[in-house]
C-alpha positions in Angstrom: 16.8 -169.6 12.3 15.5 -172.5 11.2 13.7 -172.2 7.2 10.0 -173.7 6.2 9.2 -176.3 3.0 7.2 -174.0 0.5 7.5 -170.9 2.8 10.0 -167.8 0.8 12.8 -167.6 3.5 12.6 -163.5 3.3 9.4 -164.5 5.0 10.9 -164.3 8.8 8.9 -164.8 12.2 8.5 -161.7 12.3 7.1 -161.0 8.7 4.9 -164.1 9.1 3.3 -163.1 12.5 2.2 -159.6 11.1 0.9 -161.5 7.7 -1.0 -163.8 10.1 -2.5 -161.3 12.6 -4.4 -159.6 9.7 -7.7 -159.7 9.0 -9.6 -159.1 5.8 -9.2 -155.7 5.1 -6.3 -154.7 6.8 -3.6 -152.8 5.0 0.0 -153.4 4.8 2.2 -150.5 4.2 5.3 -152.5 1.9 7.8 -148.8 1.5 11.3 -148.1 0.6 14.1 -147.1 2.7 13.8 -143.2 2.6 10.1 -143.3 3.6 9.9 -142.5 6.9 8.7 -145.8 8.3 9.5 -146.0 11.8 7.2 -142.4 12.7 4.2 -143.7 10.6 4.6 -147.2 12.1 3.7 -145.5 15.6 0.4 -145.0 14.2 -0.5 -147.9 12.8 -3.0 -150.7 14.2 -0.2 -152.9 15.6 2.8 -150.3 15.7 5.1 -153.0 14.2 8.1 -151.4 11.8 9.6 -154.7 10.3 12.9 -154.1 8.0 14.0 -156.3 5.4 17.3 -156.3 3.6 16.0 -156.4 -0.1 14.7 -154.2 -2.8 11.1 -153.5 -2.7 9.9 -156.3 -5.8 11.8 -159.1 -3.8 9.8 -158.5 -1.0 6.7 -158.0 -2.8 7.5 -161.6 -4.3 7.8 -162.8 -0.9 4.4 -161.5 0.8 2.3 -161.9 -2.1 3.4 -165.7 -1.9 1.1 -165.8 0.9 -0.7 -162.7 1.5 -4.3 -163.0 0.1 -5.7 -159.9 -1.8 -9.2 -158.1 -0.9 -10.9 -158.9 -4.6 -14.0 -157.4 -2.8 -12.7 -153.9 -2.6 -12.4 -151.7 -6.1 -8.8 -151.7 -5.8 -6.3 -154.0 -3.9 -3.5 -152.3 -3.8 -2.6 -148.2 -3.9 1.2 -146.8 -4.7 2.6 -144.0 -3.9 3.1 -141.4 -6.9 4.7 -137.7 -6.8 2.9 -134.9 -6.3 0.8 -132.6 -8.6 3.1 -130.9 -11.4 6.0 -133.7 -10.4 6.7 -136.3 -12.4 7.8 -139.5 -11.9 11.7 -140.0 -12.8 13.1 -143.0 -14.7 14.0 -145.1 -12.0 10.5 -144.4 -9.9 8.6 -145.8 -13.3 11.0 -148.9 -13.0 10.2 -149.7 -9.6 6.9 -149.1 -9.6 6.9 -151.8 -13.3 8.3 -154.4 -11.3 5.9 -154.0 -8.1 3.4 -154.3 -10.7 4.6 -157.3 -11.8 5.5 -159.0 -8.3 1.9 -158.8 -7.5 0.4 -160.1 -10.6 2.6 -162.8 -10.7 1.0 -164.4 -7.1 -2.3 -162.4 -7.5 -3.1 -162.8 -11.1 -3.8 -159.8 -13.4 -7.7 -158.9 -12.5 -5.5 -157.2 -10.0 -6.3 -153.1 -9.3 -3.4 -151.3 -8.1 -3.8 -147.7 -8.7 -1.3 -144.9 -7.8 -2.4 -142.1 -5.3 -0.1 -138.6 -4.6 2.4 -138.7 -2.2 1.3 -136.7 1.0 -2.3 -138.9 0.3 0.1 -142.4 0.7 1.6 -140.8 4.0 -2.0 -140.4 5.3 -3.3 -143.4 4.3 -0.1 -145.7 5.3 -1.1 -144.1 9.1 -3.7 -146.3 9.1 -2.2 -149.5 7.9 -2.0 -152.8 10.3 1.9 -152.5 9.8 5.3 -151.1 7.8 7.4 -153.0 6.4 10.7 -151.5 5.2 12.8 -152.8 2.7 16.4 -151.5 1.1 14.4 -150.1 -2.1 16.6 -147.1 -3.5 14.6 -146.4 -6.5 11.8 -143.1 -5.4 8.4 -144.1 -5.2 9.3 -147.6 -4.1 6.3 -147.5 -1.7 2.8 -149.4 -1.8 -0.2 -150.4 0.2 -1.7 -153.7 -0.1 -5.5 -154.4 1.2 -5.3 -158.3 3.0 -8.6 -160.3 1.6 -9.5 -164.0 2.3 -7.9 -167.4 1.3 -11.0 -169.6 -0.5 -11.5 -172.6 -0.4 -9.1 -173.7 -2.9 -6.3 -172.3 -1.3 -5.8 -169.1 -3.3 -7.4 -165.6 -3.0 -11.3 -165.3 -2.7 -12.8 -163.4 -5.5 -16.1 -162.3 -5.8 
């Protein structure tokens, strides 16, 4: 395995070719490792079920390194929250905080990431370009991110 100047090294061939092989408006399913990724990933556009061996934020940190956001869509990212009369325990607020803040940090904050109930994330993660799993513990430690375009500057094309 042989690492890349300027590329995160949690970014693997594998990770890369999926990133890659999207186009604008593709979504990437980024879950936890009680989500049941390997049965949605059967449905998915490429059928890809990609594991890595860190907590959801870490990888988050990674993709969004290189992963361009959709700034032409209302919202760019979607997570999943708990069901109606359920709420959301302590260590599902923290994960979702520091998903939050993985993305803004390589997105910027005009970022929309809004939270949709659980059996909607199943459904909509069905029809994502790929899963990627990571060794998130913490519940809720699942999002979707809509791919947009590089500008020409190099960083996300916004509107």
């Amino acid at each position: 395995m042989g690492l890349l100047k300027g590329i995160d090294p949690l970014l693997t061939a594998d990770v890369l070719h999926i990133l890659r092989s999207m186009g604008h408006g593709d979504k990437l399913c980024i879950c936890d490792c009680n989500f049941p990724a390997a049965q949605v990933a059967t449905t998915t556009t490429s059928k890809k079920h990609i594991i890595l061996t860190v907590t959801l934020p870490e990888a988050l940190d990674a993709i969004c390194s290189v992963f361009p956001l959709d700034f032409f869509e209302k919202k760019q990212a979607v997570y999943m929250g708990p069901q109606e009369g359920v709420e959301l325990p302590p260590a599902g607020v923290e994960v979702v905080s520091l998903m939050k803040e993985a993305i803004v940090k390589n997105c910027g904050d005009e970022v929309t990431i809004e939270k949709i109930e659980r059996f909607s994330f199943y459904e909509e993660a069905k029809s994502c370009f790929a899963v990627i799993q990571c060794l998130e513990r913490r519940p809720y430690g699942n999002i979707i991110l809509c791919k947009g375009c590089v500008g020409p500057d190099g960083l996300d094309l916004k509107p």
